[in-house]
C-alpha positions as CSV (number, residue, x, y, z in Angstrom):
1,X,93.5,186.4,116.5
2,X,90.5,185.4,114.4
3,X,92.8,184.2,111.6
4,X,95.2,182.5,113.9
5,X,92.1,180.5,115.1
6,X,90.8,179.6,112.0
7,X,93.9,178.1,111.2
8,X,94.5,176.3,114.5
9,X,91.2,174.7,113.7
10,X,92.2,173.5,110.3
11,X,95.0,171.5,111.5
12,X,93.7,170.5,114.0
13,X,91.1,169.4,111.9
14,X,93.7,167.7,109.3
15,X,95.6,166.0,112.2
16,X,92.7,164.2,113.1
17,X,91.7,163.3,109.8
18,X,95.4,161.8,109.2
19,X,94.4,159.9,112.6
20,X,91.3,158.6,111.4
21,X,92.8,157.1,108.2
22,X,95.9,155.5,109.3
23,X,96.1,152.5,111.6
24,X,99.0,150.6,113.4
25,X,99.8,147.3,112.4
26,X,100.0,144.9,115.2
27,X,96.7,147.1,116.3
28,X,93.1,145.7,117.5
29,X,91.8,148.2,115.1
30,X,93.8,146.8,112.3
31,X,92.3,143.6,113.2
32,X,88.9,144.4,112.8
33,X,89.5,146.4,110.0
34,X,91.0,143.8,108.5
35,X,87.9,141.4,109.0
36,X,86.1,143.9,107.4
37,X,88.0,143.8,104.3
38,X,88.2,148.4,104.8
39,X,92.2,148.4,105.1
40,X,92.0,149.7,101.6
41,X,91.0,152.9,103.3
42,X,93.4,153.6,105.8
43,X,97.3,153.7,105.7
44,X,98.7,150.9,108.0
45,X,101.9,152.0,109.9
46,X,104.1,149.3,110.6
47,X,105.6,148.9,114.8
48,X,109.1,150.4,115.1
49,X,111.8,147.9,114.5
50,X,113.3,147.5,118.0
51,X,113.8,143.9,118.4
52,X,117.5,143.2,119.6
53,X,118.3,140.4,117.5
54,X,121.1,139.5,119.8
55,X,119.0,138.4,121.8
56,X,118.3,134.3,120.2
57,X,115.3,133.0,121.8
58,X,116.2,128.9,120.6
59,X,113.7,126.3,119.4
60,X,112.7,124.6,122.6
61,X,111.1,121.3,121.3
62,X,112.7,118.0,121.5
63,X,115.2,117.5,118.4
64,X,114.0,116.0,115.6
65,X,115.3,112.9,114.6
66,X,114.6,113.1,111.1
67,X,113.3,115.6,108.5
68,X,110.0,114.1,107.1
69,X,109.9,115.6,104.1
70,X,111.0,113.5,100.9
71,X,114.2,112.8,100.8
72,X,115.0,115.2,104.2
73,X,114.9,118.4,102.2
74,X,114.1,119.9,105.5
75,X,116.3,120.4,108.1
76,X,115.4,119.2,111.2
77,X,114.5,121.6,114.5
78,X,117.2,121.7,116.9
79,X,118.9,124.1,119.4
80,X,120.2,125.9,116.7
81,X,117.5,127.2,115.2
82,X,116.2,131.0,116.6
83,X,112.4,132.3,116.8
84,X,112.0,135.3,114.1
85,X,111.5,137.4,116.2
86,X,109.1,139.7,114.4
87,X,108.9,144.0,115.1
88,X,105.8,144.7,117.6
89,X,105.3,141.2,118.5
90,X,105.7,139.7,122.0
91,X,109.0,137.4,123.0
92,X,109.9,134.7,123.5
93,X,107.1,133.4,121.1
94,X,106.5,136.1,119.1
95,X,103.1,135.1,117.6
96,X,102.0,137.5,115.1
97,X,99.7,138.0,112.6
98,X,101.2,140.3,109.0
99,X,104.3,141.0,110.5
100,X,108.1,141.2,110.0
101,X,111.4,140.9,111.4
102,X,113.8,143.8,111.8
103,X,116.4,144.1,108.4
104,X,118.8,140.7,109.8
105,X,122.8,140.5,108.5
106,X,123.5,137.7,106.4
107,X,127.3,136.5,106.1
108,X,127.1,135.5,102.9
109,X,126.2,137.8,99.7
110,X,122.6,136.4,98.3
111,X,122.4,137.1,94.1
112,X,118.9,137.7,92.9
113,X,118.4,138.6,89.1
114,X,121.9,140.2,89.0
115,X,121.3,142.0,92.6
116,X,123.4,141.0,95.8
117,X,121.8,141.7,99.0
118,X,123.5,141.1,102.3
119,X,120.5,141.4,104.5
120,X,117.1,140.2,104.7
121,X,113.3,140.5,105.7
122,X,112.0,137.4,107.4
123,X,107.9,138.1,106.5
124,X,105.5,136.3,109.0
125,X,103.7,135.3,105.4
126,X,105.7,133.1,103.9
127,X,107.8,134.9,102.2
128,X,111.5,136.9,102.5
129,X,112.4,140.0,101.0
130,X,115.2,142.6,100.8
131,X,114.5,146.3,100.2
132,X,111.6,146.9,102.4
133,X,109.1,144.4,104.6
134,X,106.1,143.5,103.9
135,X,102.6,143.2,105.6
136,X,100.8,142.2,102.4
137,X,98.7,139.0,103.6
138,X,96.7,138.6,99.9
139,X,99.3,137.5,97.2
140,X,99.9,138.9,93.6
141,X,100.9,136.6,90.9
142,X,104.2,136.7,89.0
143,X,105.8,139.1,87.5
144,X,105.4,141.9,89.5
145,X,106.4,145.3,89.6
146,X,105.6,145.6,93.4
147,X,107.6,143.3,95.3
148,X,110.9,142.6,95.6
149,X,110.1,138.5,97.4
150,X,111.5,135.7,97.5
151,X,108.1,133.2,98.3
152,X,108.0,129.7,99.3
153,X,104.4,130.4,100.2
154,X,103.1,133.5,100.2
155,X,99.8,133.6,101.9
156,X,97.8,134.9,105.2
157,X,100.1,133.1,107.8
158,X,98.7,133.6,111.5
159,X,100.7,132.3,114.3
160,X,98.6,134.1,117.0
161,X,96.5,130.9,117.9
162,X,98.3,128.9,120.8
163,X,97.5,125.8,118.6
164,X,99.5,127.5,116.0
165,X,103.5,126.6,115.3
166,X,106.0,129.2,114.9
167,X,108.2,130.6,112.6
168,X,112.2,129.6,113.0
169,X,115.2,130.6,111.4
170,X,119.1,129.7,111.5
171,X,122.2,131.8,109.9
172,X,125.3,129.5,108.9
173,X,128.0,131.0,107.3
174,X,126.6,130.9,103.8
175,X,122.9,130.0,104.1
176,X,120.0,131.2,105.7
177,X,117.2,128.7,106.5
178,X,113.7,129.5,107.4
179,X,111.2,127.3,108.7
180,X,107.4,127.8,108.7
181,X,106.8,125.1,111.1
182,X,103.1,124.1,111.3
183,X,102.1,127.2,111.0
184,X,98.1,128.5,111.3
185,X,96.3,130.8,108.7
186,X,94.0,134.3,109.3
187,X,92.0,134.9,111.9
188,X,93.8,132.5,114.4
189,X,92.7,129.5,112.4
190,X,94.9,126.1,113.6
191,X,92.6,123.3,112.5
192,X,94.7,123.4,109.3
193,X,98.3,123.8,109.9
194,X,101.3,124.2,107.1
195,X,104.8,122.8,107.6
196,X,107.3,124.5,104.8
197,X,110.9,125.7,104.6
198,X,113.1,128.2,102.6
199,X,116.5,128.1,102.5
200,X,118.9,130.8,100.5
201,X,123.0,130.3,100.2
202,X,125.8,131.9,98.6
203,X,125.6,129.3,95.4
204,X,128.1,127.0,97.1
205,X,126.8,125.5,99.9
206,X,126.8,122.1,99.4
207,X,123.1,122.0,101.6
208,X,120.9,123.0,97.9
209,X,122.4,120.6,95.0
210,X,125.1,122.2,92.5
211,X,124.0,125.4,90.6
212,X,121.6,126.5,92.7
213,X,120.8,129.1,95.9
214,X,117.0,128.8,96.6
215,X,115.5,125.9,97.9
216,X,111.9,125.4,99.0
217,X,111.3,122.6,100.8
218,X,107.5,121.5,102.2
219,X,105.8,118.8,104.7
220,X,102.2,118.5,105.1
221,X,100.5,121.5,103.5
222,X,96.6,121.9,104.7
223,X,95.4,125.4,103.8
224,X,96.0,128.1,101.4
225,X,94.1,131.4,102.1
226,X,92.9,133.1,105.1
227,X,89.5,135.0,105.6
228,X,90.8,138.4,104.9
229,X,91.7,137.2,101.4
230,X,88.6,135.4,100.5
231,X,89.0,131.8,102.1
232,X,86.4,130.0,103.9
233,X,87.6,127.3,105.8
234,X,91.0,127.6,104.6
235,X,90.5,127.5,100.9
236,X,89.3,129.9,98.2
237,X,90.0,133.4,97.3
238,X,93.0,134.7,96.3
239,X,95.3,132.0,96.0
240,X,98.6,132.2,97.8
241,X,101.7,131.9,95.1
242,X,105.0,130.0,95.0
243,X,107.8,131.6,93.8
244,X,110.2,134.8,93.6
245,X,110.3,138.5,92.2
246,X,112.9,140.8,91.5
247,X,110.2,143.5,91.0
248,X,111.4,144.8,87.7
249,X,108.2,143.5,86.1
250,X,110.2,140.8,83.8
251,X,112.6,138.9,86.1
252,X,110.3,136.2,88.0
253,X,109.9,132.2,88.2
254,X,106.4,131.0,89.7
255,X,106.1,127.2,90.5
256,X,102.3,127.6,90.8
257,X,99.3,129.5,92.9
258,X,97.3,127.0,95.3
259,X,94.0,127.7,96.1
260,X,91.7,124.8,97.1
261,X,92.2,121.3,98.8
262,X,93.1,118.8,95.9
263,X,96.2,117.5,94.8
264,X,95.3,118.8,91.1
265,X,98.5,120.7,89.6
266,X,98.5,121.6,85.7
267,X,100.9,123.9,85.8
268,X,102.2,127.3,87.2
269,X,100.2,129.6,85.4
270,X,96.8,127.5,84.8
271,X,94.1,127.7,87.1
272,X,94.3,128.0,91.0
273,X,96.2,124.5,92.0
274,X,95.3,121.9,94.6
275,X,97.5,122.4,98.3
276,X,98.0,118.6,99.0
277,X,100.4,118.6,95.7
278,X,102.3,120.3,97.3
279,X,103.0,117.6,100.0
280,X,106.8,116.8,100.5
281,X,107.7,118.3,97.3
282,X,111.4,120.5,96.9
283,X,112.1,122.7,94.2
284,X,115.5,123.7,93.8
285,X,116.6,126.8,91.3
286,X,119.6,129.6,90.6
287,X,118.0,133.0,91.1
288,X,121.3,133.9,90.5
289,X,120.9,135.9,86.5
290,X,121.5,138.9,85.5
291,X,119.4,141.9,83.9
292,X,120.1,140.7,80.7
293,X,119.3,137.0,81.0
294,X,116.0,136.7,83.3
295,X,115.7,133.1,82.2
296,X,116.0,130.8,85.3
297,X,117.0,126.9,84.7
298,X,114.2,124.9,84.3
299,X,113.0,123.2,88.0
300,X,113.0,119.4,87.9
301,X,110.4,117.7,90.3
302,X,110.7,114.4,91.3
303,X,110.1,112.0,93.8
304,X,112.8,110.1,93.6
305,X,116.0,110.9,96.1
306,X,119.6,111.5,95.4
307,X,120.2,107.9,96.6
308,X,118.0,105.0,96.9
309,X,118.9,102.0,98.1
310,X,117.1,98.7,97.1
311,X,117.0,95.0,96.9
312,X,117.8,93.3,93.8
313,X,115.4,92.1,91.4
314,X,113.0,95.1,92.3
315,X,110.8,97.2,90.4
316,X,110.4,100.6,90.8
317,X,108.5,104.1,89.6
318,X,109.8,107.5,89.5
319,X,107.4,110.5,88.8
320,X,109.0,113.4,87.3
321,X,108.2,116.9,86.3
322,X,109.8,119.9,84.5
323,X,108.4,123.4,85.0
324,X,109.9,126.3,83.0
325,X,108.3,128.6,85.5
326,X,108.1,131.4,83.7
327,X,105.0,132.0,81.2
328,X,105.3,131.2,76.8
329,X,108.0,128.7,77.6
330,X,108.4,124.7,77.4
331,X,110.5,122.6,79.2
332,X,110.9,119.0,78.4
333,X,113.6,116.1,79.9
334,X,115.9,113.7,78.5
335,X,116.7,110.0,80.6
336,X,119.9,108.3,80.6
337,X,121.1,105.5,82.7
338,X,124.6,104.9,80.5
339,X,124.7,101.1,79.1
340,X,121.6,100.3,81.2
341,X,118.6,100.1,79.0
342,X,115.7,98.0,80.9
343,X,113.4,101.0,81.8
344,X,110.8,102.7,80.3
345,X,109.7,106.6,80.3
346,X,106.1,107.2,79.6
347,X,105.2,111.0,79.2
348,X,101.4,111.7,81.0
349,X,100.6,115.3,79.6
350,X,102.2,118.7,78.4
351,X,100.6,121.6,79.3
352,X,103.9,123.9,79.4
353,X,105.2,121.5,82.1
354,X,106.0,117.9,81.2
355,X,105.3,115.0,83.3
356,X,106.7,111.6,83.4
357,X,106.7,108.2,84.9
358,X,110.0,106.4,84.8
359,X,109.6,102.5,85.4
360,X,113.1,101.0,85.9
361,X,113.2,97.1,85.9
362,X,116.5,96.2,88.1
363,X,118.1,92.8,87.4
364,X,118.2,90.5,90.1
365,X,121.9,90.1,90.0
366,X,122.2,93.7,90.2
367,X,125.5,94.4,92.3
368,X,126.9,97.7,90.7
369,X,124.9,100.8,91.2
370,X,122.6,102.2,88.4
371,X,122.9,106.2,88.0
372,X,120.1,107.9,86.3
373,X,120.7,111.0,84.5
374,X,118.0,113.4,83.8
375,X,118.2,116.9,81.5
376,X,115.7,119.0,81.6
377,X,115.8,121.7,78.8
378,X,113.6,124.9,78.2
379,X,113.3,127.1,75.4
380,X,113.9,130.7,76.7
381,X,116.5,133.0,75.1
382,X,119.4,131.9,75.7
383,X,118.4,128.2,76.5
384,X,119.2,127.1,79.6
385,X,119.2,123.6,81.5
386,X,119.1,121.7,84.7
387,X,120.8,118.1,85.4
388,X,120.7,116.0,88.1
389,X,122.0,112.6,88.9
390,X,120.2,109.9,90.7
391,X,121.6,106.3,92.2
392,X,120.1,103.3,92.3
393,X,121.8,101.1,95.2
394,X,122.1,97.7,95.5
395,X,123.1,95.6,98.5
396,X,123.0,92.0,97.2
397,X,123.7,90.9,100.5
398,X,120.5,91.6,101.7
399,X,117.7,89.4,100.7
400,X,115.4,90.0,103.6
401,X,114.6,89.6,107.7
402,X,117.9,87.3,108.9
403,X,118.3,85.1,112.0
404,X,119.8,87.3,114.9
405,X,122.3,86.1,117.8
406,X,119.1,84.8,119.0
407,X,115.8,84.4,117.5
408,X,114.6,85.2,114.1
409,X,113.4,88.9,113.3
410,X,109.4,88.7,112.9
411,X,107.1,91.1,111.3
412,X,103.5,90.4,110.9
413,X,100.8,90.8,109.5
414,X,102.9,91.1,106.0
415,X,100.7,92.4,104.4
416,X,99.5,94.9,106.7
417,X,96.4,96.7,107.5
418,X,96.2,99.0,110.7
419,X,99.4,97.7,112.3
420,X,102.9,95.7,112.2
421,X,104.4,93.9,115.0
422,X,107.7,93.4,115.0
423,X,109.2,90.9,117.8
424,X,112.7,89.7,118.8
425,X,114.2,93.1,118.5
426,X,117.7,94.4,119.9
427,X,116.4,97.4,122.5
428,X,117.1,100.5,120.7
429,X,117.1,99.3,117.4
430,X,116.4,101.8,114.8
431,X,113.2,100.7,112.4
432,X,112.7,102.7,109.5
433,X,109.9,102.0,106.4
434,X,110.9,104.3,103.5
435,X,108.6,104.3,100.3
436,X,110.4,103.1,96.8
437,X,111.8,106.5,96.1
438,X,114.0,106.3,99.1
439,X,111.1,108.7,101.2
440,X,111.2,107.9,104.8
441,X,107.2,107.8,105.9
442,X,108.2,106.6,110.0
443,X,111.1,106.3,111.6
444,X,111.4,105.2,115.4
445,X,113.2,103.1,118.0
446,X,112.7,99.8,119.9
447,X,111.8,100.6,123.5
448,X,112.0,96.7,124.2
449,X,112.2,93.3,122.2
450,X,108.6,93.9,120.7
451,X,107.7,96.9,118.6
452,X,103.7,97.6,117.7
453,X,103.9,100.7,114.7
454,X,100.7,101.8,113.4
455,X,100.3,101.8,109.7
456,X,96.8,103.1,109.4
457,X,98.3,106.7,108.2
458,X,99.8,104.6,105.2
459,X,98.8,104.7,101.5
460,X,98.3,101.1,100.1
461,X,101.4,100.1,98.2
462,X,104.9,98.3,98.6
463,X,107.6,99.5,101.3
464,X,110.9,98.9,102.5
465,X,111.5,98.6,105.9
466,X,114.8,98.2,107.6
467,X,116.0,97.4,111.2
468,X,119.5,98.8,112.3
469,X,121.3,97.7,115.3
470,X,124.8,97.2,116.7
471,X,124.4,94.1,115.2
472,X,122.4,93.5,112.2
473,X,121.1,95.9,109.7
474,X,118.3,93.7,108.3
475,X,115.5,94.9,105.3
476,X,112.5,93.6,103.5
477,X,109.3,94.2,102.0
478,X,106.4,95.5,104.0
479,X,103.1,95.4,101.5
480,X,99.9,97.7,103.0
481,X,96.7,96.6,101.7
482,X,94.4,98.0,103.5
């Protein structure tokens, strides 16, 4: 009996030493511990995954009209689009902080580094992944051995605050989209939001351009690290990292790490990069090689859109950038607009990404449109490329504000400071001011004949805008100067 004491006392002992050192995710004491920066310490057990994902809790916000990200890289909310809803967290909202969705069926077959997967992790952090979910609120860099990810953003997402946004998601056929929409940072931190987007496909969906099955896809990026991680304020630390991992070590692409509030970027493996770079920028890139090639097609950034459309006699300015996004590699561009030759390329710096400005001078007879062909080229083993095609539109039709049914179209003051007033309108007319790469910066809808829209959230600089009715689809300059 002695014996079978002592030993009754041992476990008991070891059982609640086992308690001690493990905690539970979605736990207060995980909380604190994680404040405390002692998680190291314990082993955190993740909440069953018992979410019925039949059950679609819908995005209940107004529509969008219009994505407002360059060139509408993000899909707009809607009806269609589900709340993740995330294991251990609370329905219909399910606010969360670390956590993860239950293993969700795609319809398609998703290729990553020679791998197919035909289910997915949704991670509250920014990121998706495939083999197991993750918790992991501090990023690593690229490659790594430890995560199989898929990262638009990988940071210390909190959704928890009721200031916070939420996290969405919407299965077609052959894509998944994912939208971190205005989403808080760790602990419960809203006065800096993030607005960001992933979206994966088969390789044919016609919703990511040709050759490609990851796109990423951000609006107005404010913070990049929470407490737990090092941030104060929202910036500092560990930076959170762009990119994806197959977790082999060698088969990676990294677009950058962000860690403070500039809009400094030299490069995706250089020193911790400003967040407000990242503002309405898109990458676009096949993940899609095998375990022989690991080389992924170089990314070309740009601000310009597919298609532009402009008024003839314009001059205009394209910033471009090529990142090989993996490290010891180059990646450069080549421009071609066919028998067109009046434009100029001037390179700014290399520093394993190449940037350029692109000044094209349009003729004012310009009738036909002008397409711009850009290669950009790397030198990994075997070389690979990317190309894409932009065009220039003309309508020479339009030369500016024309004389409706019944008064003439007025905007004033042109140029503009705080304001623009725009008077004799159509009700329901559709005003829209796009910057010269085709970026629409407000979009809106005449309640009556008069129209007040505030410019004071405006850079200084030239803008299109255009008025779209039943009737008339009129356009002219708009010049801020403030």
């Amino acid at each position: 009996m002695k014996k079978l004491f002592t030993l009754s006392i041992s476990l008991l002992s070891f059982c609640g030493f086992a308690q001690q050192n493990s905690v539970y995710l979605n736990s207060q004491q995980y909380q604190q511990l994680k404040m405390q920066n002692q998680l190291g310490n314990y082993t955190v057990i993740a909440p069953p995954s018992g979410n019925n994902l039949q059950t679609n809790y819908a995005y209940q916000g107004a529509p969008q009209m219009k994505a407002n990200a360059a060139c509408d890289c993000i899909v707009p909310l809607d009806s269609t689009f589900s709340v993740v809803p995330f294991s251990g967290a609370t329905p219909p909202e399910f606010r969360n902080d670390d956590l993860s969705s239950p293993a969700i069926t795609l319809p398609f077959s998703f290729c990553l580094y020679g791998t197919t997967y035909d289910s997915v992790y949704i991670n509250n952090n920014g990121n998706i992944s495939f083999a197991f979910p993750y918790f992991t609120f501090t990023s690593d860099s690229f490659p790594s051995a430890s995560y199989i990810m898929v990262a638009p953003f990988w940071g210390d997402v909190d959704t928890r605050d009721s200031a916070s946004g939420l996290v969405y998601y919407k299965i077609t056929p052959t894509s998944l989209i994912v939208r971190w929409h205005n989403v808080g940072y760790f602990p419960m931190a809203s006065d800096k939001i993030n607005d960001f987007q992933l979206i994966i496909t088969d390789g044919n969906d016609p919703i990511l351009p040709p050759g490609t099955n990851v796109g990423y896809c951000y609006n107005d990026m404010q913070w990049t690290t929470g407490s737990a991680s090092g941030g104060v304020n929202g910036f500092g630390g560990t930076p959170s990292t762009v990119g994806a991992n197959e977790g082999d070590g060698s088969s990676f692409i990294q677009m950058g790490r962000f860690g403070d509030s500039t809009n400094v970027y030299d490069g995706p493996f250089s020193t911790s990069d400003g967040i407000n770079w990242l503002d309405d920028q898109q990458f676009y890139f096949s993940a899609c090689t095998d375990t022989n090639n690991t080389n992924v097609d170089p990314i070309l950034v740009s601000n310009m859109c597919d298609t532009i459309v402009l008024l003839p006699g314009d001059t205009v300015q394209y910033a471009m950038m090529v990142l090989s996004g993996q490290t010891n590699q180059d990646a450069w561009a080549t421009f071609n607009m066919g028998g067109f030759s009046n434009y100029t390329v001037t390179t700014l710096y290399s520093m394993g990404n190449h940037k350029y400005l692109v000044d094209v001078y349009t003729p004012t007879n310009a009738v036909n449109d002008l397409v711009l062909t850009v290669t950009a080229t790397d030198n990994g083993t075997p070389v690979a490329t990317t190309v894409r095609e932009y065009v220039i539109s003309f309508d020479p039709t339009v030369t500016g504000i024309v004389q409706s049914a019944q008064k003439e179209i007025v905007i004033f003051p042109n140029p503009a400071k705080e304001f623009i007033s725009i008077n004799h309108l159509n009700e329901n007319s559709l005003i829209t001011i796009t910057d010269l790469s085709g970026r629409v910066v407000k979009q809106t809808r005449s309640l009556n004949t008069n129209q007040i829209i505030s410019t004071s959230d405006l850079n200084d600089g030239v803008y299109m805008i255009a008025v779209q009715n039943n009737q008339h689809h009129v356009i002219t300059k708009l010049i801020i100067n403030k």
